[in-house]
C-alpha positions in Angstrom: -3.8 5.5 13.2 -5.8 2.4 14.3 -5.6 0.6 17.2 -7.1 -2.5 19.3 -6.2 -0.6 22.5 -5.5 2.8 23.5 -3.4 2.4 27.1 -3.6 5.7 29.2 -0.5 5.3 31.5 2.7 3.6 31.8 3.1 2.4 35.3 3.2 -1.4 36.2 -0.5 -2.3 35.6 -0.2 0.1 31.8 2.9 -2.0 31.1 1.9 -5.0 32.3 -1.2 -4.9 29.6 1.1 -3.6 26.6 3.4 -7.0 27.3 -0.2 -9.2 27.0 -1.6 -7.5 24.1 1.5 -7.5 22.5 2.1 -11.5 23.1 -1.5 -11.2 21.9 -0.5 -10.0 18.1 -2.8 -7.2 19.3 -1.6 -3.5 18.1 -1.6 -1.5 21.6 -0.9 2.2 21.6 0.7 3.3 25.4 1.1 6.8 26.4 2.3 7.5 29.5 4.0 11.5 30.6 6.7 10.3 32.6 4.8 11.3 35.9 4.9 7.8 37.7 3.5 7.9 41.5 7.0 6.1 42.8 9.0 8.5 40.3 10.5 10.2 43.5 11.9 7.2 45.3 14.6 5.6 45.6 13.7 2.0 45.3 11.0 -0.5 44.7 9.9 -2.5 47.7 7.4 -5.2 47.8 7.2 -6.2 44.1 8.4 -9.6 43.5 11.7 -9.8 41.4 12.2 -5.7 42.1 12.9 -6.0 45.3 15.4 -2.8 45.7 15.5 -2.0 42.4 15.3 2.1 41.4 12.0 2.9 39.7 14.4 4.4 37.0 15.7 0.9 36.1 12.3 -1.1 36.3 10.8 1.4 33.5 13.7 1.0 31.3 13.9 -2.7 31.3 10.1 -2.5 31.3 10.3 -0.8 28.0 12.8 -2.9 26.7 11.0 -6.0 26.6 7.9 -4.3 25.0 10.2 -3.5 22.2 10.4 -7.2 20.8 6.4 -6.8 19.9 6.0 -4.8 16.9 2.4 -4.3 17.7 2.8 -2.5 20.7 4.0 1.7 20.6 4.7 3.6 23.1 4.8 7.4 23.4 6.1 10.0 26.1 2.9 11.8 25.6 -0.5 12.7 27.5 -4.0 11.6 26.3 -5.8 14.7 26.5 -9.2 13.7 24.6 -10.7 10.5 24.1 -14.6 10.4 22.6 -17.0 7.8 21.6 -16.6 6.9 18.0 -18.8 4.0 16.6 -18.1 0.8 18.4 -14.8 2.5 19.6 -13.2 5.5 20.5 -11.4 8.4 19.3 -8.2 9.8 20.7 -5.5 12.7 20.7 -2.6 13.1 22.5 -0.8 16.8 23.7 2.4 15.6 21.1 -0.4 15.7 18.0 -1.0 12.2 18.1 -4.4 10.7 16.9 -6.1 7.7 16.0 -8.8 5.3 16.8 -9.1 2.4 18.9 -11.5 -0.5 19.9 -10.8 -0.5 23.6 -9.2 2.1 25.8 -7.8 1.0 29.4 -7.3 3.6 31.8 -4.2 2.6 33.6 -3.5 6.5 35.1 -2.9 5.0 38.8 -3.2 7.4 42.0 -1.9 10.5 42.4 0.1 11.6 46.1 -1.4 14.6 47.6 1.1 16.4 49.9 0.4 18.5 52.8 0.8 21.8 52.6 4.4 22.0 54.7 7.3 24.0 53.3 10.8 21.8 52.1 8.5 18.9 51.7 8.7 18.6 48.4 12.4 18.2 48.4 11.9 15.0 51.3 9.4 13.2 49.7 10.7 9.8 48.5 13.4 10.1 50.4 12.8 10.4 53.9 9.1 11.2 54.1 6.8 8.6 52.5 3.3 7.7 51.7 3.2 3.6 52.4 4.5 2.1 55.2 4.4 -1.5 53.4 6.6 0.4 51.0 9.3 1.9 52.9 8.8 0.7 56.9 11.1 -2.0 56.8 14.1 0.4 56.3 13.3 2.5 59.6 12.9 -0.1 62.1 15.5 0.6 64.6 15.3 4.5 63.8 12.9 7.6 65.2 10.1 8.4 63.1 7.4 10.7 63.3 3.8 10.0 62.3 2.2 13.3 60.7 -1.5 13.8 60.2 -4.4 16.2 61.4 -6.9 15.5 64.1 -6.7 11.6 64.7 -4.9 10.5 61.7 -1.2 11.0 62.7 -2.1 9.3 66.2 -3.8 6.3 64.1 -1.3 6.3 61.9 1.9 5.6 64.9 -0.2 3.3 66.7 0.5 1.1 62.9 3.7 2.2 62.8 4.6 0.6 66.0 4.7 -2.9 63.7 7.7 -1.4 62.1 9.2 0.2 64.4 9.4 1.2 68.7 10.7 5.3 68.5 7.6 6.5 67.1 6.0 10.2 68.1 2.6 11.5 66.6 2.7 15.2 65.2 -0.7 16.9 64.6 0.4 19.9 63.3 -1.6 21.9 65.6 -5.0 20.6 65.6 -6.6 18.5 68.5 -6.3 15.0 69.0 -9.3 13.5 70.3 -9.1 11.7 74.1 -9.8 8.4 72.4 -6.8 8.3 70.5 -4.7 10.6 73.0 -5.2 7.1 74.9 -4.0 4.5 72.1 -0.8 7.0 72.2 -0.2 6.4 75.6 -1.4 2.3 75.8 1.5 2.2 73.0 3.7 4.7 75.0 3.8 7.4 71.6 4.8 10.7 72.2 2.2 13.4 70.9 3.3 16.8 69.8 0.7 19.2 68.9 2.5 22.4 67.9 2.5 23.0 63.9 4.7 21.1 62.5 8.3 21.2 60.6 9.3 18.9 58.5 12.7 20.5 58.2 13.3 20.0 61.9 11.4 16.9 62.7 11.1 17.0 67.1 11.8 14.0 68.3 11.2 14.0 72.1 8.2 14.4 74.2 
């Protein structure tokens, strides 16, 4: 198969291209594995018209306007190989699919590394998150801990304080440096410094 454009991922930017190309009358291929960086929570926040919205929902309504443009596909599979070919590139995909097209955009977006903390898996997305512009605005008014090594979690509750007043900063064992053990105290944060829990989250000094 021939394309103009081979999209590698199906996340907002990825679908966002498919709907030009195709209002284009340009024959887009998108392939996306169903692994989208928000697939774990809840709801959209920030995103204009989404407000609240599950990801669930914006991905099928996504979809369903790309299916008015006949030029655009879209397949639940992973690009695993794409090579120079010509002028353009050559592609295959883990399902078997193959083809060729003129431009590829790489639309694969970030990936969420998690700490190493047992039960965290299970949490993430719903009450531990990445983004604060995300998912702040619905904890202001509750306690929240800031988690990160050395500085980071100390840095991290002194922003946090924008959001929200019962903030404490969890190193997870490791030392906090006297700079920032100051900004916790000007900001009147709480620092704990024994490994941490996620499962049992302490929340006073």
């Amino acid at each position: 198969m021939k394309f103009d454009v081979l999209i590698v991922g199906g996340g907002p930017a990825g679908l966002s291209a498919a709907l030009i190309l195709g209002r284009c009358h340009r024959k887009a291929l998108l392939c996306d594995e169903g692994r989208q960086r928000n697939v774990s929570s809840l709801a959209i926040h920030g995103l204009l018209g989404r407000e609240g919205r599950s990801p669930a929902d914006f991905l099928d309504e996504a979809l369903k306007e790309l299916s008015r443009y006949d030029s655009v596909s879209v397949r639940g599979t992973r690009v695993t190989g794409i090579s120079p070919d010509g002028e353009g590139f050559e592609f295959v995909c883990a399902d078997g699919t193959s083809g060729t097209a003129s431009k590829v955009l790489l639309a694969t977006g970030l990936v969420d590394e998690l700490p190493e903390l047992e039960g965290i898996e299970l949490l993430y997305g719903v009450s531990v998150h990445h983004c604060l512009y995300c998912d702040g605005f619905e904890y202001a008014g509750k306690p929240v801990a800031a988690y990160g090594k050395g500085d980071k979690g100390a840095d991290l509750a002194v922003m946090m304080k924008h959001w929200m007043s019962d903030v404490v900063a969890s190193s997870d064992g490791t030392e906090v440096s006297p700079q920032a053990v100051l900004k916790l105290e000007e900001h009147n944060i709480p620092l704990r410094t024994e490994p941490f829990n996620p499962l049992k989250v302490p929340m006073e000094s």
